[in-house]
C-alpha positions as CSV (number, residue, x, y, z in Angstrom):
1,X,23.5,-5.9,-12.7
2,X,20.5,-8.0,-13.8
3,X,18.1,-9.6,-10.6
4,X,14.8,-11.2,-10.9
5,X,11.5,-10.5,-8.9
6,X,9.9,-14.2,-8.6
7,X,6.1,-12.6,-7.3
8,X,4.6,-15.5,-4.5
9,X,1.6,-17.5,-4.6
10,X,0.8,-18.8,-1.2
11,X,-2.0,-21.5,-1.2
12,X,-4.1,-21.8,2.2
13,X,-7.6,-23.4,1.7
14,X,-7.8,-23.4,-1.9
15,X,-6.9,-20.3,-1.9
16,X,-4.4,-17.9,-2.7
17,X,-3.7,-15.5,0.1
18,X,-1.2,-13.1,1.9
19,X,-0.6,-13.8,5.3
20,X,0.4,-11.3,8.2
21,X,4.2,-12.1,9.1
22,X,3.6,-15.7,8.5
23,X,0.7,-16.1,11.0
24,X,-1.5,-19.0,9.5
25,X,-5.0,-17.4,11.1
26,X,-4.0,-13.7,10.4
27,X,-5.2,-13.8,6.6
28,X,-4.7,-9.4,5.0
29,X,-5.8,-10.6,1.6
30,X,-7.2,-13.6,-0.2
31,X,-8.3,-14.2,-3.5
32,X,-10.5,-17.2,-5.1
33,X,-8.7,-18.1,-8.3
34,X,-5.1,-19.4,-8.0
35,X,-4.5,-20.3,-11.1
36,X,-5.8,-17.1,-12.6
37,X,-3.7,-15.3,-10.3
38,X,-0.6,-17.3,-11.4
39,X,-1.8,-16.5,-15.1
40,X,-1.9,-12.9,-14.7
41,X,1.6,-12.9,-13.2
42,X,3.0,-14.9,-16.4
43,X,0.9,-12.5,-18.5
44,X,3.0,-9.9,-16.9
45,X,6.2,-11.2,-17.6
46,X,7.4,-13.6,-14.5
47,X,10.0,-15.6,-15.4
48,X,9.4,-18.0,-12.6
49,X,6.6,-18.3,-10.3
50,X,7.4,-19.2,-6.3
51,X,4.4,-21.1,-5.3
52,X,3.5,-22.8,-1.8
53,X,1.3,-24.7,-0.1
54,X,1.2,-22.9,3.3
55,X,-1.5,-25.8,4.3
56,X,1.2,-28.3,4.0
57,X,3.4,-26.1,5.7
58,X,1.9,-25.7,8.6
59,X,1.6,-29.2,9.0
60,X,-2.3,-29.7,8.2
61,X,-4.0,-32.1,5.6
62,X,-4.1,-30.0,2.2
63,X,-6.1,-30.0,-0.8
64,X,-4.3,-27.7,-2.5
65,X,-2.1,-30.3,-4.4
66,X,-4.4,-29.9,-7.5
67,X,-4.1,-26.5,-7.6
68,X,-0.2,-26.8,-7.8
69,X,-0.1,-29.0,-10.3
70,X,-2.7,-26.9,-12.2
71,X,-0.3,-24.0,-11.8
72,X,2.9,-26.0,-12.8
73,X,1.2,-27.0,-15.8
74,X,0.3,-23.5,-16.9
75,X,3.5,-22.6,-16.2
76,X,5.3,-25.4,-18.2
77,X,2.7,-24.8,-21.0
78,X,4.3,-20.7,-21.0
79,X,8.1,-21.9,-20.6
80,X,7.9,-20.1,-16.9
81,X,10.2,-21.8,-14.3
82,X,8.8,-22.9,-10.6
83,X,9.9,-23.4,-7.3
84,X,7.3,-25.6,-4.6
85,X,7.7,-26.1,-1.5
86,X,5.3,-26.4,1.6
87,X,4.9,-29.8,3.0
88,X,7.3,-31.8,1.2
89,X,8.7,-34.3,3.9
90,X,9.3,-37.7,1.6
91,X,10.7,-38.0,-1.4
92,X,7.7,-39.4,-2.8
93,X,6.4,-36.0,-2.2
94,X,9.5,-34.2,-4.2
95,X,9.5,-37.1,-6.9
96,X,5.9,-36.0,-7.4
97,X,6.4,-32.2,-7.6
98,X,9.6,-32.7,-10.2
99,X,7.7,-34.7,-12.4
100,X,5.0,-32.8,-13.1
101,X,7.1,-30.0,-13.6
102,X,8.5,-28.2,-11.0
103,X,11.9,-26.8,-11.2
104,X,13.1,-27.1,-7.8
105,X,11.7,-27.9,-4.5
106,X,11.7,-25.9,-1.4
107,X,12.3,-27.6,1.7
108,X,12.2,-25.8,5.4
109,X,10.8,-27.7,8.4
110,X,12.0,-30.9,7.2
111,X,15.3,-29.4,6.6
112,X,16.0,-28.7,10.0
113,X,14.5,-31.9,11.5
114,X,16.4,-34.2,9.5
115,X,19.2,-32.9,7.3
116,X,19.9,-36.5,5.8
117,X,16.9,-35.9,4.2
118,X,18.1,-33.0,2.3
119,X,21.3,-35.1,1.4
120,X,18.7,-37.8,0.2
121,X,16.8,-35.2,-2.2
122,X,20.4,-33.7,-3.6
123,X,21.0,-37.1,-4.3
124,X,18.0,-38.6,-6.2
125,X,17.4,-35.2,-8.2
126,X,20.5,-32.6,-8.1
127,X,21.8,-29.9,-6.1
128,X,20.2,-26.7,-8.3
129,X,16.2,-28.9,-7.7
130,X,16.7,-28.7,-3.9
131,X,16.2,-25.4,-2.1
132,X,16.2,-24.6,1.6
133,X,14.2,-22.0,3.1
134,X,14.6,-20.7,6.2
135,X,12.6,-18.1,8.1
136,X,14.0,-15.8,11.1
137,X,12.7,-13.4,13.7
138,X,14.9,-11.0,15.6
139,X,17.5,-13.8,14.5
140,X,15.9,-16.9,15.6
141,X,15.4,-19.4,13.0
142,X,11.9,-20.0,13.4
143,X,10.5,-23.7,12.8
């Protein structure tokens, strides 16, 4: 039996940090370079890279866009797959992630608040480029 660890890069403020059971102001560990931190995970092997933008996620104006497509270049430069996700809600937003390299798309809140949406997205780009993510708590889904 063969499975893959796919490490996570979750961007909040520029930055690439670990939160505390998904709580946005409970930050355990943050570190300045993303895009290092995604090159020292290819440089250790990582056959595909999970990055998101936990800004966008949480529903608040990001500037971390740059730094995702900075990271899906490096990745594409290594032959190192990528999933996005975190604030995707159009499919201008999706279009824009695909083309500039990412793999698949991860899609969560908009998911659940419009699931013609997700129907829209298989359409345009393929079933195996759209992923849902859903997160749970004593099992609730939790939006």
């Amino acid at each position: 039996m063969r499975f893959e660890v796919i490490p996570a890069i979750d961007l909040k403020g520029g930055k690439c940090v670990q939160l505390v059971q998904g709580v946005k102001e409970d930050v355990l560990l943050s570190l300045d370079d993303p895009l290092e931190v995604a090159g020292m995970w290819i440089d250790e092997g990582a056959e595909t890279l999970h990055i998101i933008d936990l800004d966008g996620a949480f529903g608040e104006r990001s500037e971390n866009r740059r730094i995702v497509y900075d990271i899906l270049r490096l990745a594409g430069q290594k032959g190192v797959k990528t999933q996005v996700g975190g604030g995707i809600r159009t499919l201008k937003d999706a279009k824009g992630l695909l083309e500039r390299g990412a793999d698949r798309i991860i899609v969560a809140t908009a998911a659940l608040r419009n699931p013609d949406f997700i129907r829209m997205l298989v359409e345009s780009f393929a079933p195996e480029r759209v992923m849902v993510a859903l997160d749970a708590r004593s099992g609730e889904v939790q939006v």
